[in-house]
N, C-alpha and C positions, 0 to 999 in steps of 0.2 A: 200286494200288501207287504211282501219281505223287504219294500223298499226303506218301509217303516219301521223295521223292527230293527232293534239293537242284536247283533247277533252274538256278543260274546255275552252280552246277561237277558238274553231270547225277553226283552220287553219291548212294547209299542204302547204309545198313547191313544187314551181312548177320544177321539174326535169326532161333535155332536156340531154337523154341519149347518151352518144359514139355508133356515126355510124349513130346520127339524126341529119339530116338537115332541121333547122324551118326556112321559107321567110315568114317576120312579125312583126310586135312589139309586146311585152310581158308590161303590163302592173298590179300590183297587188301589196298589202300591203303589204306583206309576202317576202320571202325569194322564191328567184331564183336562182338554179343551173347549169350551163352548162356543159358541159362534149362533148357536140358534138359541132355545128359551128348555130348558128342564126343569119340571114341576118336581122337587125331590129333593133331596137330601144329598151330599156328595162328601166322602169320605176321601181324601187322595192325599199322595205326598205333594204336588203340587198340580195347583188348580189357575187356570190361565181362562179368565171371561173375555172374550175379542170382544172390539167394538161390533154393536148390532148384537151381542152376545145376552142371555138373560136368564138369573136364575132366583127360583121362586124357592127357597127353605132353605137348610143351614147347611154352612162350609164348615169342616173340620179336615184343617190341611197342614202340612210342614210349611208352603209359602202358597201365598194367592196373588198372582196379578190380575187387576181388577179394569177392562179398559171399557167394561159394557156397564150392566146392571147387575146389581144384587139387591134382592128383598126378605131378609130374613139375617139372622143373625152369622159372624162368624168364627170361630175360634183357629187361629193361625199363629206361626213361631214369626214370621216375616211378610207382612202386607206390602205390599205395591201397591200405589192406585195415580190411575193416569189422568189426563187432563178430560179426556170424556168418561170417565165413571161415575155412576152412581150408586151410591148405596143408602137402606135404610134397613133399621136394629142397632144389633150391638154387636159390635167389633173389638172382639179381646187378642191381643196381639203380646210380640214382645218384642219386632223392629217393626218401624213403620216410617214407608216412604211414601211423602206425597210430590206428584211431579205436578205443576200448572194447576189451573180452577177446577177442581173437580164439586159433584153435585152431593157430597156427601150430608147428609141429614143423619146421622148416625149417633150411639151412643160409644165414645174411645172409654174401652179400658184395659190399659197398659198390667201384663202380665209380668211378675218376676222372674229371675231362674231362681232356680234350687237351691245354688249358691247366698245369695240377695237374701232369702229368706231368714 
């Protein structure tokens, strides 16, 4: 596992492998991966769904890249989403990239900064 870890700021990403299924919320500063399906809520600085990757409740993240599923709403500073992602809810953001046809069914609303206001 120290392969993973950052040794001068001791973090590692939390990685929810293909074929796992977490009932739960994930909550942590760092960087979360999915690749399998978490039933929960997920709190991160940045949240990376893999393709085959699926998650059922809300993202509240710095940046999401999006290349699986999302079902549930999410509030992020910077969206990604790839040519295979899907997502449904609402998506409040304040950069957003879309790359190729993705399957979004989603509600977009564009966030201000502080400044903007």
């Amino acid at each position: 596992m120290l392969a993973f870890t950052n040794s001068v700021e001791k973090t590692s990403p939390t990685v929810i492998g293909a074929g796992c299924n977490v009932m739960g919320d994930i909550k942590t500063d760092h960087i979360v991966q999915i690749h399998g399906t978490v039933h929960g809520n997920i709190n991160a600085e940045t949240v990376v769904i893999g393709r085959g990757g699926r998650v059922i409740g809300k993202i509240v993240a710095d940046t999401l890249f999006l290349h699986g599923e999302l079902d549930g709403p999410a509030t992020v500073n910077a969206a990604n989403m790839f040519s295979a992602a899907k997502m449904s809810g609402t998506l409040s953001y304040r950069t957003l990239n879309i790359t190729g046809n993705t399957g979004l069914e989603c509600k977009l609303t564009k966030r201000k900064d502080k400044k903007d206001e």
